[in-house]
DRENTORGU-693103 format. One record per residue (C-alpha): residue in one letter; y negated, x, z negated. Coordinates in steps of 0.02 Angstrom, whole numbers, padded with zeros to 5 digits, always signed. Example, Ala and Ser with C-alpha at 12.3 -4.5 7.8 and 13.67 -1.06 7.14 Angstrom:
# residues 2
A+00225+00615-00390
S+00053+00684-00357
This chain:
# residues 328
X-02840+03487-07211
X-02838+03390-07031
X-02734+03460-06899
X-02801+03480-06738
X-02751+03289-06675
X-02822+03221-06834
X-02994+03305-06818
X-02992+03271-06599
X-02950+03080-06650
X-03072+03093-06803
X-03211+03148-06691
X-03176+03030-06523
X-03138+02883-06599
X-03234+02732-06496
X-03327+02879-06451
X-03415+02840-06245
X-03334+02957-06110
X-03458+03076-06089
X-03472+03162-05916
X-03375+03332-05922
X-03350+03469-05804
X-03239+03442-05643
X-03077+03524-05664
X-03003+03534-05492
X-02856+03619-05540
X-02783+03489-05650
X-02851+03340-05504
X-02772+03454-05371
X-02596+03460-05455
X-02566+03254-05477
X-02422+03214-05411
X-02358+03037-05400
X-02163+02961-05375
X-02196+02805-05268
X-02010+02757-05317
X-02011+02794-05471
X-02193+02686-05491
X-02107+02537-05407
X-01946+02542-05526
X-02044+02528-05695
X-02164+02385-05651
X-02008+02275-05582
X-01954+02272-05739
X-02124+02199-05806
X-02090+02011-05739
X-01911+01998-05790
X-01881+02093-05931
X-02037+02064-06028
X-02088+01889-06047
X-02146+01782-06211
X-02135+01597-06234
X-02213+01453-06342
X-02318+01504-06469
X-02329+01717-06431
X-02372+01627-06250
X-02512+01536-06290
X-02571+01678-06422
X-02570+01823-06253
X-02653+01689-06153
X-02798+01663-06294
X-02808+01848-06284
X-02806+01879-06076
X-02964+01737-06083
X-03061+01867-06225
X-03033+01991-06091
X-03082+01922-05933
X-03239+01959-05834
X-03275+01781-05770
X-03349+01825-05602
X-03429+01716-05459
X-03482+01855-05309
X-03497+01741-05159
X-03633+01726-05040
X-03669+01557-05070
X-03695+01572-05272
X-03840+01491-05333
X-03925+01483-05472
X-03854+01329-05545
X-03697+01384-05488
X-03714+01549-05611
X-03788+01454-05749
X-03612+01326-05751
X-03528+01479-05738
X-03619+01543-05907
X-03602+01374-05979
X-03387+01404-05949
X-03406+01577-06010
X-03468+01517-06182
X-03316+01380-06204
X-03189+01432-06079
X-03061+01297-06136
X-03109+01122-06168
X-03151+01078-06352
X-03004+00962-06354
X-02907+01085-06347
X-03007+01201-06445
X-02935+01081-06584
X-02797+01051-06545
X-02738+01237-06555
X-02837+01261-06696
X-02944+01378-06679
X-03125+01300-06679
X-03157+01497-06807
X-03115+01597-06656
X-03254+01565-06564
X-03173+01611-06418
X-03266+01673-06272
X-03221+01801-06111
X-03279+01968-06114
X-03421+01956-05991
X-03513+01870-05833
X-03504+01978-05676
X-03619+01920-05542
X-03743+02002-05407
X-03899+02087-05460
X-04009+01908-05389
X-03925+01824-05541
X-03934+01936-05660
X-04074+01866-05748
X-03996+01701-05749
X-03841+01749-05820
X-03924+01837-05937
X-04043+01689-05990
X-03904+01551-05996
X-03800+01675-06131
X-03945+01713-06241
X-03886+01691-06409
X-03692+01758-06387
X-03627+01937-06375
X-03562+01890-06211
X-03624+02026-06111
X-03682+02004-05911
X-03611+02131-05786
X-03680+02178-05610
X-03618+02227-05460
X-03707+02358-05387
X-03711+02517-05278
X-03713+02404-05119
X-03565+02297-05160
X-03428+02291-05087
X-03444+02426-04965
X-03541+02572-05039
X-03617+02612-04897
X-03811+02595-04917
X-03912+02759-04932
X-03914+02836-05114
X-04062+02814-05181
X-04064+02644-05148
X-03882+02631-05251
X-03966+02717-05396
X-04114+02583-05389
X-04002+02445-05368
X-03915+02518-05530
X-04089+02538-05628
X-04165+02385-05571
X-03986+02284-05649
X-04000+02376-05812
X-04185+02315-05805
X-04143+02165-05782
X-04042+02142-05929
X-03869+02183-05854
X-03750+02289-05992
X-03626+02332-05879
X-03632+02378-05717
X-03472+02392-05597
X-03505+02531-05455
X-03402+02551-05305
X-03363+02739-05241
X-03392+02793-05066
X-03211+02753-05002
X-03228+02918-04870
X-03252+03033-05009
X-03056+03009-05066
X-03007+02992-04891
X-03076+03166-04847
X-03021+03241-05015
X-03186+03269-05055
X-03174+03285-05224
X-03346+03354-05278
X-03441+03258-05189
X-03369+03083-05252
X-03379+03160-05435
X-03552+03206-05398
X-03576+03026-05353
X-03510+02934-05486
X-03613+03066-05609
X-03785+02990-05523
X-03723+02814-05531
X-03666+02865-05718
X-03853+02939-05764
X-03939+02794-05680
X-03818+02679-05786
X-03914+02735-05945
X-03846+02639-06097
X-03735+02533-05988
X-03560+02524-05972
X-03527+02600-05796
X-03350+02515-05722
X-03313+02618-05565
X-03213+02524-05427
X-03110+02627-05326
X-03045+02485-05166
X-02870+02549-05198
X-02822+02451-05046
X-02920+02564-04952
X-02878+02728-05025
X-02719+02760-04927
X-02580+02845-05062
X-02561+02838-05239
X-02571+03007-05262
X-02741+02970-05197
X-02784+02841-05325
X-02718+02947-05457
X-02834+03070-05402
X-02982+02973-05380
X-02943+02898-05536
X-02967+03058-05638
X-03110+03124-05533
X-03218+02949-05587
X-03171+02980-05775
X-03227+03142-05769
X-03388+03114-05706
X-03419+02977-05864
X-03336+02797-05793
X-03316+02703-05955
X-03193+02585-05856
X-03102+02620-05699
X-03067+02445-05596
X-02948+02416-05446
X-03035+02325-05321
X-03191+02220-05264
X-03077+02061-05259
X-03149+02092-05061
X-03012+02214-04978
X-02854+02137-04916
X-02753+02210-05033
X-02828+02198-05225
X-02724+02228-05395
X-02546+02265-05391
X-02451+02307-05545
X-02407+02474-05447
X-02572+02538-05421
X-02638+02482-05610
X-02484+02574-05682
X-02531+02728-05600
X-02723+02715-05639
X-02681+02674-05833
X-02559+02803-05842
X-02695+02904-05798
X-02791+02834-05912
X-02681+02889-06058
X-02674+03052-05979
X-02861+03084-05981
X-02834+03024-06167
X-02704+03152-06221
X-02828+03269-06134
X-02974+03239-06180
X-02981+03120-06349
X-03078+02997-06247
X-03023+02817-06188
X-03074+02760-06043
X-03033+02568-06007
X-02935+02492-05856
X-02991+02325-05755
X-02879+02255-05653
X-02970+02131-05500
X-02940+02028-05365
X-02778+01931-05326
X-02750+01888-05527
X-02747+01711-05512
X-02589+01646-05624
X-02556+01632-05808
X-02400+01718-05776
X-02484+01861-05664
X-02615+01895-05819
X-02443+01925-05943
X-02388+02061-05851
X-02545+02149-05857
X-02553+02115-06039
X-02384+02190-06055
X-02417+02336-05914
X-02560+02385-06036
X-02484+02348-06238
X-02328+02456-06164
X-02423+02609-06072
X-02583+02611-06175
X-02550+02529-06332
X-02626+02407-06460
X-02772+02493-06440
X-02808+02454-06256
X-02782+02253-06277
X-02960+02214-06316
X-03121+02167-06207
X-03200+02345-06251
X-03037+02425-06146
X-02965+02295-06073
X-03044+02146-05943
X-02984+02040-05807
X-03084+02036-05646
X-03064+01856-05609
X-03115+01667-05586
X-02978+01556-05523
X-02895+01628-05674
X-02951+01529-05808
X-02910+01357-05740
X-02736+01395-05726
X-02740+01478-05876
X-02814+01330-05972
X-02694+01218-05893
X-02554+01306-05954
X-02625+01282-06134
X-02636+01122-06124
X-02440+01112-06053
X-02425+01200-06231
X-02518+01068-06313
X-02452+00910-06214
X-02303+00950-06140
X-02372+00892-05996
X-02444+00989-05838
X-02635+00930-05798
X-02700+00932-05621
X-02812+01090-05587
X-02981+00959-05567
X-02949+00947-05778
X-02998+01116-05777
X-03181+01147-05679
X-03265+01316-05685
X-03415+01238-05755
C-alpha cells in the first residue's frame, strides 16, 4: 500500500501547477533572514566549483537550459532569424566534434523575443522542439490597461508562442496587495491557455525579500509554471540572494503542494562562471530534478559566447577572442 508521500508524488509527478486557492495565512507568515540568505550563497563561488571535464559537462547543460533572448528595440527580423539559426547549434560544429557529442543534438531551451517576432522565431525553428517564448503583458513595465495584457497574451499564443513570460504589476507587492496581484496573474494564467506562463516579478523593484518571498508564493498559487527574477531591464537583475530565496520557495510550494514550479534566473548572467553557481544554487536547494530545461532556464544572450569560449579553452587550451563566438 502507498503512503501518503508515495500516492501525493504518484499523482503530481510532471503534473502542471494548477491554480489553487489563495492562502493568505501561510503568504502572511513568510519570514525571511537577510543574513542568514547572504551567508549560504557566499559559499556558492568558493566552496563549490568543478573543473575540466565535470566543467565542460555543467556548461553543456547551462546552454540546454538557457532562454536565448534578444528584447531590444532595434531587433529585426533578420536579427531574430540569426538568433534562431544560434539557437539550433549554439556551439560551433568544430567543436561539436571535437567534444564529441555530434548524438546530443544540443540545443537551448527556447527563443524569447517580443510578440512582433514571434512568428519569425517561430518559422526559422520549424522542425526542432525548440520552443519560442514571448514577452508579454506590456513588457517591461506592466503598466498598460488589462485587457489589453490579456490580448497581448492571446494574440502570442496565436501566434505560435509556447511560453509566454508575464510581468506582475510591481505596485501590487509594494502595497501588499496580495489579492489583487494573485487575481492578476490568475487572468494572465487563463489567457495563457496551453502555454507555459513564466511570471517575472522585477525583484529589483520589489523592495525586501520578505517581499519577494511573498510575491513569489502568491504567483505560484495563482498557476505560474515558472517564476523568473527580472526583465534583464531594472538596474538590479539576478542575484544569487534573491534566486535562493525564490527557489527555496519553490521547494516549499513543493513540500506543500506536490507540484514543481520552475525557477529562471535573468538579467546580469553573463559569465561561464556566473551560470555554475546557479547550476549549483539549484542541484543543492532543488535537486536533480530541477536541472533540466522543463524547470530550469537561463534568461540570457551574452551568455553563450562566453560560454562557448570557455569550451573551446577546454578543447584548445587556448582562450579565443569573443568575435569567434557571434550570436548568429
Amino acid at each position: 500500500m502507498q503512503t501518503e508521500v508515495e500516492r501525493v508524488t504518484a499523482m503530481t509527478h510532471e503534473q502542471r501547477n494548477p491554480i489553487s486557492p489563495l492562502d493568505l495565512g501561510w503568504v502572511n507568515s513568510l519570514r525571511v533572514n537577510r543574513s542568514a540568505v547572504e551567508r549560504r550563497v557566499s559559499t556558492l563561488p568558493n566552496r563549490r566549483t568543478v573543473k575540466k571535464d565535470w566543467q565542460a559537462a555543467w556548461l553543456l547543460k547551462a546552454i540546454s537550459c538557457m532562454d536565448l533572448t534578444t528584447l531590444s528595440g532595434d531587433d529585426t527580423v533578420g536579427t531574430v532569424q540569426r538568433l534562431c539559426l544560434k539557437a539550433r547549434q549554439p556551439i560551433r560544429g568544430d567543436l561539436v566534434d571535437a567534444l564529441g557529442i555530434r548524438s546530443l543534438n544540443l540545443t537551448v531551451g527556447a527563443v524569447c523575443v517580443y510578440h512582433t517576432f514571434v512568428e519569425t522565431a517561430v518559422q526559422a525553428l520549424k522542425g526542432t522542439a525548440i520552443p519560442v517564448a514571448a514577452v508579454s503583458t506590456a513588457f517591461p513595465a506592466g503598466l498598460a490597461p488589462m485587457e489589453l495584457r490579456l490580448r497581448e497574451i492571446e494574440a502570442s499564443v496565436a501566434a505560435g508562442a509556447s511560453e509566454i513570460d508575464i510581468v506582475i504589476s510591481r505596485h501590487l507587492v509594494l502595497n501588499g496587495d496580495w489579492q489583487a496581484l494573485y487575481d492578476e496573474v490568475r487572468l494572465f494564467r487563463e489567457a495563457c491557455g496551453e502555454a507555459h506562463m513564466k511570471t517575472i516579478l522585477a525583484t529589483g523593484e520589489l523592495g525586501t525579500l520578505r517581499n519577494i518571498a511573498q510575491a513569489s508564493l502568491v504567483c505560484m498559487l495563482a498557476g505560474a509554471d515558472f517564476i523568473k527574477t527580472s526583465t534583464g531591464k531594472e538596474p538590479v537583475n539576478a542575484t544569487l540572494p534573491v534566486s535562493l530565496v525564490m527557489v527555496r520557495a519553490i521547494r516549499d510550494y513543493y513540500e506543500q503542494t506536490g507540484y514543481k514550479v520552475g525557477f529562471k534566473p535573468a538579467g546580469g548572467i553573463r559569465t561561464a562562471k556566473q551560470s555554475l553557481d546557479w547550476l549549483a544554487l539549484i542541484k543543492e536547494e532543488l535537486g536533480d530534478a530541477w536541472l533540466h530545461p522543463h524547470l530550469f532556464r537561463y534568461g540570457a544572450s551574452a551568455l553563450l559566447g562566453d560560454i562557448e569560449r570557455q569550451l573551446e579553452h577546454y578543447v584548445t587550451g587556448q582562450y579565443s577572442s569573443a568575435i569567434r563566438h557571434p550570436m548568429g
